[in-house]
PDB file of N, CA, C and O in Angstrom, chain B, residues numbered from 101:
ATOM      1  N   UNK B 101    -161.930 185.658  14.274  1.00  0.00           N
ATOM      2  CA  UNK B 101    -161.297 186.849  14.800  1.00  0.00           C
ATOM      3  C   UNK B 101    -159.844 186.869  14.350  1.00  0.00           C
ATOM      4  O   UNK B 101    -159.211 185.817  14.260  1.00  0.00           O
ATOM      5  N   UNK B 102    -159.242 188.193  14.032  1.00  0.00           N
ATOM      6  CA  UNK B 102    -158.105 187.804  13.304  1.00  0.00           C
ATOM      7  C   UNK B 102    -157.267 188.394  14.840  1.00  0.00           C
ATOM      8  O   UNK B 102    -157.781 188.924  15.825  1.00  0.00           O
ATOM      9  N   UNK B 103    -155.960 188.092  14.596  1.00  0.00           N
ATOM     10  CA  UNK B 103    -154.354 188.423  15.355  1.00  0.00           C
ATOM     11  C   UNK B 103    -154.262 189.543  15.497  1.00  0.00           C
ATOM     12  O   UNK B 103    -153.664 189.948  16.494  1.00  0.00           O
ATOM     13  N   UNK B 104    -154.866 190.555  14.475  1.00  0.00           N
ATOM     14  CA  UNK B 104    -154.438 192.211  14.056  1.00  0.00           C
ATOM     15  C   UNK B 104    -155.151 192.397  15.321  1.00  0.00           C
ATOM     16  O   UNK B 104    -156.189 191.961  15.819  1.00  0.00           O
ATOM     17  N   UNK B 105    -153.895 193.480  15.773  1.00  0.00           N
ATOM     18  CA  UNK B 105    -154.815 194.591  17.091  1.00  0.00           C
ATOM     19  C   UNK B 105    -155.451 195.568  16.489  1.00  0.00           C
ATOM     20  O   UNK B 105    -154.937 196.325  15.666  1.00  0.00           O
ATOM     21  N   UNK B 106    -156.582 195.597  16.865  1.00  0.00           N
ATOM     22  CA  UNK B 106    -157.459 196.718  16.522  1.00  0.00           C
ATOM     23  C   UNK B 106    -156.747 198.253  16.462  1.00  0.00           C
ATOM     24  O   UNK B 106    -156.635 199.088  15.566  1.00  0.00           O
ATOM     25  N   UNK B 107    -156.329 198.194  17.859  1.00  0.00           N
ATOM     26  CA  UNK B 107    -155.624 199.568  18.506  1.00  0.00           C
ATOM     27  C   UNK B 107    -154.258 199.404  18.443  1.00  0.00           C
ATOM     28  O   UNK B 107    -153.554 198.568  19.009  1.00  0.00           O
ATOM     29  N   UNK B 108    -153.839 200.676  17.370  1.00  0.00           N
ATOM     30  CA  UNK B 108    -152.354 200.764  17.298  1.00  0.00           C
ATOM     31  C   UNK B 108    -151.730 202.029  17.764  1.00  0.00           C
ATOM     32  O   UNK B 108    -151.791 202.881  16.877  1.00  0.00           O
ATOM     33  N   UNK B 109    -151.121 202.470  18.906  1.00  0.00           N
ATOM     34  CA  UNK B 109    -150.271 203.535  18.954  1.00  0.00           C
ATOM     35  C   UNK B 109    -149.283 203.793  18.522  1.00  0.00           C
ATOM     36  O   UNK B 109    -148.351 203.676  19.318  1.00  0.00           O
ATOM     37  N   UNK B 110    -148.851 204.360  16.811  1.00  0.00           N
ATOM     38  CA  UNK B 110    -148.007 204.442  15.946  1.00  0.00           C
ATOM     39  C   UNK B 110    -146.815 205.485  16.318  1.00  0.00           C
ATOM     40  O   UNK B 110    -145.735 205.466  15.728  1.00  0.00           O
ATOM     41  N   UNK B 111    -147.085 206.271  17.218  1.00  0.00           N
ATOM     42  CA  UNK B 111    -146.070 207.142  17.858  1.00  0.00           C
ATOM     43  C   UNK B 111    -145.321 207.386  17.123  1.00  0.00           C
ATOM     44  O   UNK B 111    -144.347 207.884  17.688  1.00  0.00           O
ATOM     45  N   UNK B 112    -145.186 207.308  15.969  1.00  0.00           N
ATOM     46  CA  UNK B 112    -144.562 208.499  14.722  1.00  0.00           C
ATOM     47  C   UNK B 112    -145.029 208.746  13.449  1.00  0.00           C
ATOM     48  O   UNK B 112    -145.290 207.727  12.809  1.00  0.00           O
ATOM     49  N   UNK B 113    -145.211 209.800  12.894  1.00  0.00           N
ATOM     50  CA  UNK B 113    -145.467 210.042  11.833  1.00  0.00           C
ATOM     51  C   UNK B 113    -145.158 209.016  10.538  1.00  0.00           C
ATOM     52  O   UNK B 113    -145.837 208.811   9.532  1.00  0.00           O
ATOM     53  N   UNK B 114    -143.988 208.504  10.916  1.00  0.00           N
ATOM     54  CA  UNK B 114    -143.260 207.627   9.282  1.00  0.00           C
ATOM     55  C   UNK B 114    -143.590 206.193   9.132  1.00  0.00           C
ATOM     56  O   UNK B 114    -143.463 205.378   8.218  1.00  0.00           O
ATOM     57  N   UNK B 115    -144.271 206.146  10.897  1.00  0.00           N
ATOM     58  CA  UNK B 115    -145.066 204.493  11.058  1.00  0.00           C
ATOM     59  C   UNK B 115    -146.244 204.199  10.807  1.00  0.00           C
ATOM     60  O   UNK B 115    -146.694 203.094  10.505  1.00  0.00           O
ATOM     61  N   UNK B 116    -147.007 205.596  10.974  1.00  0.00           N
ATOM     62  CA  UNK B 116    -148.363 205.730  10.722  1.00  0.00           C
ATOM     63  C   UNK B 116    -148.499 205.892   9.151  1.00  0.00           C
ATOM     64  O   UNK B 116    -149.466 205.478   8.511  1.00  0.00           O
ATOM     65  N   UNK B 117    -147.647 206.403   8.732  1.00  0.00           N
ATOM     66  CA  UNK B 117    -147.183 206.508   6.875  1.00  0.00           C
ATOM     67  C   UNK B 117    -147.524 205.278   6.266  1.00  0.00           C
ATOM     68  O   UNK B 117    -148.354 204.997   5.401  1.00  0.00           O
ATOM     69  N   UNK B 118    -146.366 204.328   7.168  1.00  0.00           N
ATOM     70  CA  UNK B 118    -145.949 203.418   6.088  1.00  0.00           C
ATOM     71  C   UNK B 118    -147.030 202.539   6.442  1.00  0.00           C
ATOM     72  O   UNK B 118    -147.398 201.941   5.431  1.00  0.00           O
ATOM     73  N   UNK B 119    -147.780 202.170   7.596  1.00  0.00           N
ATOM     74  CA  UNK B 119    -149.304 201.349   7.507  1.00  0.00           C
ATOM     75  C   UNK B 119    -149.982 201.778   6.428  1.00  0.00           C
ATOM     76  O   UNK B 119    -150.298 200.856   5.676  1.00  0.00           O
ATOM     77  N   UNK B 120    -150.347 202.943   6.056  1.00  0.00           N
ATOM     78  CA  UNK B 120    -151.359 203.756   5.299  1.00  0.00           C
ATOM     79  C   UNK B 120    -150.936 202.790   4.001  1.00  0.00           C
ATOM     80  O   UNK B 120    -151.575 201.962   3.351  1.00  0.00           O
ATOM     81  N   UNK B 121    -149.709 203.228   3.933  1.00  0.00           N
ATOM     82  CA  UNK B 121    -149.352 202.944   2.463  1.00  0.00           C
ATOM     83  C   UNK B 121    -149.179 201.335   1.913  1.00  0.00           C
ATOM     84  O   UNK B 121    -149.082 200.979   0.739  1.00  0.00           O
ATOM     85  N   UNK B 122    -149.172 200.463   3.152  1.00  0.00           N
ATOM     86  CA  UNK B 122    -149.332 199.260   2.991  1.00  0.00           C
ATOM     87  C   UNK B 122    -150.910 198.850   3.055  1.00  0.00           C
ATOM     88  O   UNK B 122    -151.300 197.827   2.492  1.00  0.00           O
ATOM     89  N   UNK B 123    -151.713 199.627   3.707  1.00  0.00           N
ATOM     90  CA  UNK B 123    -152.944 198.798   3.860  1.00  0.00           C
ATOM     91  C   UNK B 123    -153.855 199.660   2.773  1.00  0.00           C
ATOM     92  O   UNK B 123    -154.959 199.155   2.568  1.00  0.00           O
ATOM     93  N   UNK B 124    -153.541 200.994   1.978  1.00  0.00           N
ATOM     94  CA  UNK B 124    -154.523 201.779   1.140  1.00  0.00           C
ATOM     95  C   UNK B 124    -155.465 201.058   0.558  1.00  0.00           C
ATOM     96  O   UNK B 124    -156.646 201.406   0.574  1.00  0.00           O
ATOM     97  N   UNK B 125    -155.120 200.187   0.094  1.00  0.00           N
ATOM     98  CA  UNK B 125    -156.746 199.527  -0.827  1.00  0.00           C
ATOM     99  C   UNK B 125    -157.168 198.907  -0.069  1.00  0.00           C
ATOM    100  O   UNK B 125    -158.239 198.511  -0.529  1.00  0.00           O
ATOM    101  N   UNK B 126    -156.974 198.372   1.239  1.00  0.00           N
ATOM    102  CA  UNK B 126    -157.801 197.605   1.999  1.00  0.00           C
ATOM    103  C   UNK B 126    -158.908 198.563   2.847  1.00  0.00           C
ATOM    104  O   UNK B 126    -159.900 198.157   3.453  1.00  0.00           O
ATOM    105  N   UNK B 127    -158.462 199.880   2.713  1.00  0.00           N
ATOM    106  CA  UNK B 127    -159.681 200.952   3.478  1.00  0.00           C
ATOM    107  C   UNK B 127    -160.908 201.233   2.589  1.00  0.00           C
ATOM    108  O   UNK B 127    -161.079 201.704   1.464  1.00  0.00           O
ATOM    109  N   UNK B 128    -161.511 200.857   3.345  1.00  0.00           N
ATOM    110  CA  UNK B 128    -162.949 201.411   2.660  1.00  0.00           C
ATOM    111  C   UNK B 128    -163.328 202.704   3.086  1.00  0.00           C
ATOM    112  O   UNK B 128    -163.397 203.538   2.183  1.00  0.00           O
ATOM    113  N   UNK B 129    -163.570 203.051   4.139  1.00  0.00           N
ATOM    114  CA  UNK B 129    -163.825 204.688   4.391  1.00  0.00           C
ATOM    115  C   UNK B 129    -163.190 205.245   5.803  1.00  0.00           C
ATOM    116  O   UNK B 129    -163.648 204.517   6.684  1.00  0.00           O
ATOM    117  N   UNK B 130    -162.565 205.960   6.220  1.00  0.00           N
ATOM    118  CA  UNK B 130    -162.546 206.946   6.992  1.00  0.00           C
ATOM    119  C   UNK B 130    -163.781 207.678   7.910  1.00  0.00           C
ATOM    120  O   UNK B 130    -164.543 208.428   7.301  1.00  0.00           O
ATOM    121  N   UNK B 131    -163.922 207.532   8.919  1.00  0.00           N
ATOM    122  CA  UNK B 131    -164.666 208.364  10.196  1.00  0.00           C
ATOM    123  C   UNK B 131    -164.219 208.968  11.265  1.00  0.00           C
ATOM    124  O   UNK B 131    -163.371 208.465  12.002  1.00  0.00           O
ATOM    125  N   UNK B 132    -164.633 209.856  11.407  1.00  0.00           N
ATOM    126  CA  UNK B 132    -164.340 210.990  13.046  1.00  0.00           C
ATOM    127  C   UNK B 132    -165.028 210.493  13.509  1.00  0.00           C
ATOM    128  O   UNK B 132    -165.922 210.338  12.677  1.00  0.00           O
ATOM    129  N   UNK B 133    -165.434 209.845  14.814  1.00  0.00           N
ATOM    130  CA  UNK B 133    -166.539 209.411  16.003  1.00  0.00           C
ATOM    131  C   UNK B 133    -167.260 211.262  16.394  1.00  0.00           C
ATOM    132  O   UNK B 133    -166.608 212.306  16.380  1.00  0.00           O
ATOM    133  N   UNK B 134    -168.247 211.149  16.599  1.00  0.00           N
ATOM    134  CA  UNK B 134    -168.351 212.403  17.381  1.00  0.00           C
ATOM    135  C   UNK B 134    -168.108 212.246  18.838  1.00  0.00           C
ATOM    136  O   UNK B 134    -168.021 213.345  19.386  1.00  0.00           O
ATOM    137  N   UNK B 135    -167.985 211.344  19.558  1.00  0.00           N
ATOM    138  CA  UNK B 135    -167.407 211.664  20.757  1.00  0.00           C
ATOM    139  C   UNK B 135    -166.263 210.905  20.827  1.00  0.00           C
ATOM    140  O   UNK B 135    -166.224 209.843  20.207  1.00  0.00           O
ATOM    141  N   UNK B 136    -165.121 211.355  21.623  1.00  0.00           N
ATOM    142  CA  UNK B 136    -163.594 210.875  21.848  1.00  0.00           C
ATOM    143  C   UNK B 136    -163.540 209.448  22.633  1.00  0.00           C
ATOM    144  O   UNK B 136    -162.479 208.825  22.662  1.00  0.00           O
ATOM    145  N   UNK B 137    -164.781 208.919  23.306  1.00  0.00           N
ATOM    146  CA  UNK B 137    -164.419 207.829  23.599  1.00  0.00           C
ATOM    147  C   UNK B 137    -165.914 206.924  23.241  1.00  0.00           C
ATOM    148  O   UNK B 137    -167.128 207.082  23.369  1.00  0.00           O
ATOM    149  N   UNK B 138    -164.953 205.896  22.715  1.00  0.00           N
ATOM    150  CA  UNK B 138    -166.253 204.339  21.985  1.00  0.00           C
ATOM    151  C   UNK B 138    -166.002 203.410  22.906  1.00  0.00           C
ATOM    152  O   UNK B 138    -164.841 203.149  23.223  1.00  0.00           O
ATOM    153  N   UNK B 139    -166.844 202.917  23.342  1.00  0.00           N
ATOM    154  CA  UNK B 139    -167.041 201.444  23.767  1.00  0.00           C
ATOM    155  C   UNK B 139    -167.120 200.012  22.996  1.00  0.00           C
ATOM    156  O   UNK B 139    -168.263 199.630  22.747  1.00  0.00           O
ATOM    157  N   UNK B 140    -166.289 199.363  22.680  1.00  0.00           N
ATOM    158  CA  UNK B 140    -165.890 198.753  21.904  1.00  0.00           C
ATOM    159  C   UNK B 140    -166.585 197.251  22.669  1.00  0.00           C
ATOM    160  O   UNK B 140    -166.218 196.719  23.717  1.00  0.00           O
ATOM    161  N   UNK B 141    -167.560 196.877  21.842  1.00  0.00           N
ATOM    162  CA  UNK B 141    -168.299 195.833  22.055  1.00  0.00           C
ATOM    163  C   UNK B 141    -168.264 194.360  20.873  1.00  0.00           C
ATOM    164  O   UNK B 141    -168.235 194.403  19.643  1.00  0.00           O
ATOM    165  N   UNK B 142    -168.276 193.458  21.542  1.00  0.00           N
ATOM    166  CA  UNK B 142    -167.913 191.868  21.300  1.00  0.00           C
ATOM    167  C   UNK B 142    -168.605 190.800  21.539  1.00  0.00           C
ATOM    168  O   UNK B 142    -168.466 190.057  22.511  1.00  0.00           O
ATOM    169  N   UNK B 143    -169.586 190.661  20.411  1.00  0.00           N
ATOM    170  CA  UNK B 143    -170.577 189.196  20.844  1.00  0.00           C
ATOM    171  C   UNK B 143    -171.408 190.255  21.966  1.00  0.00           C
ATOM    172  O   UNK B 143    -171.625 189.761  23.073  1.00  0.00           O
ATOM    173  N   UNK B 144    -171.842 191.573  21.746  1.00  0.00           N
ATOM    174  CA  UNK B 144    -172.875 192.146  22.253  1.00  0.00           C
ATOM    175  C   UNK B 144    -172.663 192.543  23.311  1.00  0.00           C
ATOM    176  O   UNK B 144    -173.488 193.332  23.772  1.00  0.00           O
ATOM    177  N   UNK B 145    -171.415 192.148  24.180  1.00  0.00           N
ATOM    178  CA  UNK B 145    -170.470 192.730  25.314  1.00  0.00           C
ATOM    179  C   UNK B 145    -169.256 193.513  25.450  1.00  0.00           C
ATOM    180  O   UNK B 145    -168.161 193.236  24.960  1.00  0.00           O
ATOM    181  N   UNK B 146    -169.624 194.749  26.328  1.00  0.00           N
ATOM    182  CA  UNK B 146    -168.543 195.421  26.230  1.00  0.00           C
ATOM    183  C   UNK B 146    -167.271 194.819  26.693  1.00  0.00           C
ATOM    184  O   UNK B 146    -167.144 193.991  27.595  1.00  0.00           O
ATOM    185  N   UNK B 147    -166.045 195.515  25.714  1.00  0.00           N
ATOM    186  CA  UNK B 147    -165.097 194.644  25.865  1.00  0.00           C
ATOM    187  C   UNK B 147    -164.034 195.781  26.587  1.00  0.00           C
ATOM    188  O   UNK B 147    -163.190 195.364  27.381  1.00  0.00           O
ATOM    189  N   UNK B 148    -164.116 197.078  26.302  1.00  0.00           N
ATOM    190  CA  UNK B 148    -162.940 198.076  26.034  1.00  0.00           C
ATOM    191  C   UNK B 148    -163.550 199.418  25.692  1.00  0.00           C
ATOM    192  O   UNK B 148    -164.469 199.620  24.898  1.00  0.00           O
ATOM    193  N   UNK B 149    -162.877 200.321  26.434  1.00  0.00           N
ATOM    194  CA  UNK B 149    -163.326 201.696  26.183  1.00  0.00           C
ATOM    195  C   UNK B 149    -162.021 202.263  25.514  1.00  0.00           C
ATOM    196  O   UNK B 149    -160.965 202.375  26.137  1.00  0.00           O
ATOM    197  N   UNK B 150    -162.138 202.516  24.554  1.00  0.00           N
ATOM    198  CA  UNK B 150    -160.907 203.790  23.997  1.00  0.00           C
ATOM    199  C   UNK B 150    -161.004 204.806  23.655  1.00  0.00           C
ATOM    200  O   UNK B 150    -162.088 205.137  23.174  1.00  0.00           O
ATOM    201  N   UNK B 151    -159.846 205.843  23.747  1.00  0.00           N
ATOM    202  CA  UNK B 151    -160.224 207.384  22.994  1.00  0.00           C
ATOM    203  C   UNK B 151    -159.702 207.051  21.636  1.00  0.00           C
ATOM    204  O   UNK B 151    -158.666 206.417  21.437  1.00  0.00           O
ATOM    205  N   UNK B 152    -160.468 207.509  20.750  1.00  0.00           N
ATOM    206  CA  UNK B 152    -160.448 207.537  19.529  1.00  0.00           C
ATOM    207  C   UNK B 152    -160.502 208.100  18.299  1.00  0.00           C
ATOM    208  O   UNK B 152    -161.527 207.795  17.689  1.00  0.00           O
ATOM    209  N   UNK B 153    -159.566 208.998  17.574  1.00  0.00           N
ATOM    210  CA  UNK B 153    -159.599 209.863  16.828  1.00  0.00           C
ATOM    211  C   UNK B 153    -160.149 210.121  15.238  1.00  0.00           C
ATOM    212  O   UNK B 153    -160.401 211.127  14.574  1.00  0.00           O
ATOM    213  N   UNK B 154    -160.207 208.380  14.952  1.00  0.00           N
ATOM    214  CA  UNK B 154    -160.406 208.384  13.332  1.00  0.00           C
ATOM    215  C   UNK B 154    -160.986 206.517  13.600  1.00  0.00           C
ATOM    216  O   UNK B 154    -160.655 206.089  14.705  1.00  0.00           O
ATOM    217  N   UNK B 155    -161.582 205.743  12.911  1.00  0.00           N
ATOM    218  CA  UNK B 155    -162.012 204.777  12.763  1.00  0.00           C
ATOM    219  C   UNK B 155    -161.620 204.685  11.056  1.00  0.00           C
ATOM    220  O   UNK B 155    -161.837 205.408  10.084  1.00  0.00           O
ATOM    221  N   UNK B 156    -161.184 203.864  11.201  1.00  0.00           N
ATOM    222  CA  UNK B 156    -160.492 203.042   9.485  1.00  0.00           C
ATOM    223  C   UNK B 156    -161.513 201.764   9.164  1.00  0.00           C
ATOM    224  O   UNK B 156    -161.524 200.822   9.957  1.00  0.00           O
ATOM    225  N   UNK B 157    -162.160 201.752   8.277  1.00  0.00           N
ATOM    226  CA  UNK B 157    -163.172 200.841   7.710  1.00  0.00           C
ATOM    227  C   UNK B 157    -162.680 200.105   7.063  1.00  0.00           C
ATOM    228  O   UNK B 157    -162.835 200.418   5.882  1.00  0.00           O
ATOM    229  N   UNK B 158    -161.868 198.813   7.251  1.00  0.00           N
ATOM    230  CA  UNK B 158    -161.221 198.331   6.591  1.00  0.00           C
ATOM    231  C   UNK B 158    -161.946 197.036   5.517  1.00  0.00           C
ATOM    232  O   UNK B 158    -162.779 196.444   6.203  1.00  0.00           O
ATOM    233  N   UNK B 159    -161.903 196.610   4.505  1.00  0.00           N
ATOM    234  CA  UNK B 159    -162.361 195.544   3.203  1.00  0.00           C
ATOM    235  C   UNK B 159    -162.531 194.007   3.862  1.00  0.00           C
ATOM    236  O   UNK B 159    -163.361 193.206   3.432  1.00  0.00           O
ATOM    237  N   UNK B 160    -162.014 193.846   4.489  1.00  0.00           N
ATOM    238  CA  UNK B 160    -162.278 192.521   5.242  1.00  0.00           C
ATOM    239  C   UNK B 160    -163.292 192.707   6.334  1.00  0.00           C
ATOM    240  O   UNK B 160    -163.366 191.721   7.067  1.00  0.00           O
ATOM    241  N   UNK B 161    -164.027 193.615   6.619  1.00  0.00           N
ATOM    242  CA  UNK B 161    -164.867 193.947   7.660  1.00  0.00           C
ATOM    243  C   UNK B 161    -164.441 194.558   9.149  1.00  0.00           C
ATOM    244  O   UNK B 161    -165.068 195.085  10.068  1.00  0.00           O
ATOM    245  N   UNK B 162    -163.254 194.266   8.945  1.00  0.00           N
ATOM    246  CA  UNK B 162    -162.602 194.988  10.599  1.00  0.00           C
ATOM    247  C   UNK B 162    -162.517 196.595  10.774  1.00  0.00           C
ATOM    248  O   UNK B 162    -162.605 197.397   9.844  1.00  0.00           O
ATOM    249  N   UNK B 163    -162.326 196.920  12.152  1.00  0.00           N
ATOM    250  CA  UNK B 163    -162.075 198.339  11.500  1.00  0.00           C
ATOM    251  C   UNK B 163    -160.793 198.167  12.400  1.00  0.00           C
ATOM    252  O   UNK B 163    -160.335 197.229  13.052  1.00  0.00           O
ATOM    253  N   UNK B 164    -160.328 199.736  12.112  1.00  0.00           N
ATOM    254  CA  UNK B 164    -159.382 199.813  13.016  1.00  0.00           C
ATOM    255  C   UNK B 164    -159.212 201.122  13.732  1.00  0.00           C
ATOM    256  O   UNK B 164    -159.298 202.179  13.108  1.00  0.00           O
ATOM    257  N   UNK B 165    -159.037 201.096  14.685  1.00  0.00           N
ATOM    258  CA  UNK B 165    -158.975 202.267  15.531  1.00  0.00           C
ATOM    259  C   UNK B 165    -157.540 203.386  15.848  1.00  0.00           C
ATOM    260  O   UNK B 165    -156.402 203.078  16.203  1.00  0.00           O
ATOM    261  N   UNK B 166    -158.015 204.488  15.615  1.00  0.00           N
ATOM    262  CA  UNK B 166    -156.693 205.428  15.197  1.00  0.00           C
ATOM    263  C   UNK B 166    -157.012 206.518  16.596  1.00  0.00           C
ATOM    264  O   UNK B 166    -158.116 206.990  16.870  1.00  0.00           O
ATOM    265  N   UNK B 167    -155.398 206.808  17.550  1.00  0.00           N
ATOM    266  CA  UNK B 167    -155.520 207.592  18.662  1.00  0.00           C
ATOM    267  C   UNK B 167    -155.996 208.896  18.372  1.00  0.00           C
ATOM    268  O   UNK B 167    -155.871 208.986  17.151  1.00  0.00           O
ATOM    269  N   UNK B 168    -156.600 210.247  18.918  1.00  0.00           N
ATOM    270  CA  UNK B 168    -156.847 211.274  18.348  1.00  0.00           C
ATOM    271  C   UNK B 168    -155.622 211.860  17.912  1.00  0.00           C
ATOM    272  O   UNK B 168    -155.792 212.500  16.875  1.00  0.00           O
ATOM    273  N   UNK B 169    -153.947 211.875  18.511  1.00  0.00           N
ATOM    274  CA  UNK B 169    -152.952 212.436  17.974  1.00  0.00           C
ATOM    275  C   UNK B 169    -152.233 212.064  16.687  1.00  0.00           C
ATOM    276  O   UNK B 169    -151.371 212.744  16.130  1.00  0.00           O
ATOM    277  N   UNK B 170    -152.713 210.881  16.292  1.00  0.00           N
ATOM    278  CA  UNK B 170    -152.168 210.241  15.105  1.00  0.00           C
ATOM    279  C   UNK B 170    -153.310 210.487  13.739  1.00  0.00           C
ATOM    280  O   UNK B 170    -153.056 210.562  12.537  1.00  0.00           O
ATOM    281  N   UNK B 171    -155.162 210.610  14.746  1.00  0.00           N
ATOM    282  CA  UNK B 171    -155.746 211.273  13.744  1.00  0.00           C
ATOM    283  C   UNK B 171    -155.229 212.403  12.964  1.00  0.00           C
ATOM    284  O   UNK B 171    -155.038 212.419  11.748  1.00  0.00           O
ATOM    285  N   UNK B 172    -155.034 213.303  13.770  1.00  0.00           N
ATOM    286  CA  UNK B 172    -154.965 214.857  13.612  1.00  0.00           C
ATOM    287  C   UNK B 172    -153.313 214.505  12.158  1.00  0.00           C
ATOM    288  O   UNK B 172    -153.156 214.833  10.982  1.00  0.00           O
ATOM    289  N   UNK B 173    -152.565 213.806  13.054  1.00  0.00           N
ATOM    290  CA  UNK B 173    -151.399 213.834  11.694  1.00  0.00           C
ATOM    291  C   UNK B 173    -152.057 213.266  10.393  1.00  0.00           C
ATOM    292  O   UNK B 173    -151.612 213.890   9.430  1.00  0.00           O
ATOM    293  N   UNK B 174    -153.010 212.250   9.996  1.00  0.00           N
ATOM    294  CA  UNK B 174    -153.536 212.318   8.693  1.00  0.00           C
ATOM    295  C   UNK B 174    -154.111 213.194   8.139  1.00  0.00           C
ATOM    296  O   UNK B 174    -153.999 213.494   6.950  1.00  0.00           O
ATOM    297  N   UNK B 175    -155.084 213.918   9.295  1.00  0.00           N
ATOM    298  CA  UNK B 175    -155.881 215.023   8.652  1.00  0.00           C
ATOM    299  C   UNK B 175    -154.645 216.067   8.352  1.00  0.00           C
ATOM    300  O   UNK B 175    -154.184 216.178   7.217  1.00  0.00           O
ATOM    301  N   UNK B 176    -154.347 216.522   9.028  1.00  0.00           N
ATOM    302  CA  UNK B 176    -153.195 217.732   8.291  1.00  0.00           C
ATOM    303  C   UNK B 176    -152.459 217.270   6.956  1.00  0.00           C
ATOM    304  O   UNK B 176    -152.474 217.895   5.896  1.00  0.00           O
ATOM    305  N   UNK B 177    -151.755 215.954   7.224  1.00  0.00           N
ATOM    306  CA  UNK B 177    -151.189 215.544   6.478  1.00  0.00           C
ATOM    307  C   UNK B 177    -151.711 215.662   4.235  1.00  0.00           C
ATOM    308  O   UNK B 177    -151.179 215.930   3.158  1.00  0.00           O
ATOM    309  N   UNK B 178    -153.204 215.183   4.889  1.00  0.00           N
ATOM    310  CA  UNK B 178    -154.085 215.231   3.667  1.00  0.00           C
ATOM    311  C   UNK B 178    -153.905 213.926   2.694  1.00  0.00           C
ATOM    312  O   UNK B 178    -154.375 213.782   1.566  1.00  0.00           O
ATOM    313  N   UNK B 179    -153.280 213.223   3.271  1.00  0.00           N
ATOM    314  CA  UNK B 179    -153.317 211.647   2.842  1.00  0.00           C
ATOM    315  C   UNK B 179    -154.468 211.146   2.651  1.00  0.00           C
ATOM    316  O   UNK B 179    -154.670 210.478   1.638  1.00  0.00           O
ATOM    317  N   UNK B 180    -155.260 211.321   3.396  1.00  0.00           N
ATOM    318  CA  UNK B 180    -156.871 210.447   2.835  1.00  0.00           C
ATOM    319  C   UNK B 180    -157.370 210.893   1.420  1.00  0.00           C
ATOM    320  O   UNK B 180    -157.850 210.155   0.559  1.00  0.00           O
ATOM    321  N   UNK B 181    -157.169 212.203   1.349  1.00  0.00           N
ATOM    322  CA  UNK B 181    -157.775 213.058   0.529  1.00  0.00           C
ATOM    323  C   UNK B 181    -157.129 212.275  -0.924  1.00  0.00           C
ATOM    324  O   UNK B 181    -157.866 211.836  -1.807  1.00  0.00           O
ATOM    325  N   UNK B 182    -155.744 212.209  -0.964  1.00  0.00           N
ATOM    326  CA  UNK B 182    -155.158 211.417  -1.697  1.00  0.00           C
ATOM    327  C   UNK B 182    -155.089 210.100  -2.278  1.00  0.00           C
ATOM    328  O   UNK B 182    -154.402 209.794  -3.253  1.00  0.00           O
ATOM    329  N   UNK B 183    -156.009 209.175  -1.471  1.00  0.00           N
ATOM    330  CA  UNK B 183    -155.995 207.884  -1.556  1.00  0.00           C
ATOM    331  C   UNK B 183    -157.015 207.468  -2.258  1.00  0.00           C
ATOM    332  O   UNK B 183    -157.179 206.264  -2.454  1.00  0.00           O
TER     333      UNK B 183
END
């Protein structure tokens, strides 16, 4: 299990930037959940419920979990589209 928190509340646009731009090749794909809250399960037990806007598929197998307000700034933004 690695140190990285899954769940990051980036609370600005230029923080949520500069992750993107440090971790780009480590994403493998981008997802919308269809519903706003996942149950985040561990060794087959729930661990954590979060609302969740975007899921980041990251190359090492982790994912990472993105709030719905920080989703919405990539999607507008159009950064994925770019990467």
């Amino acid at each position: 299990m690695t140190d990285e928190p899954i769940y990051t509340e980036f609370g600005d646009h230029d923080k949520l930037l500069a992750f993107l731009k440090e971790k780009s090749d480590d994403i493998e794909k981008a997802v919308i959940p269809q519903t706003p809250t996942l149950l985040i399960k561990q060794h087959g037990l729930p661990t954590m419920e979060l609302e969740v806007g975007m899921v980041l598929h990251m190359s090492n197998g982790h994912n990472k979990y993105i709030n719905p307000k920080d989703a919405e700034i990539l999607l507008n933004d159009g950064i994925l589209n770019r990467m």
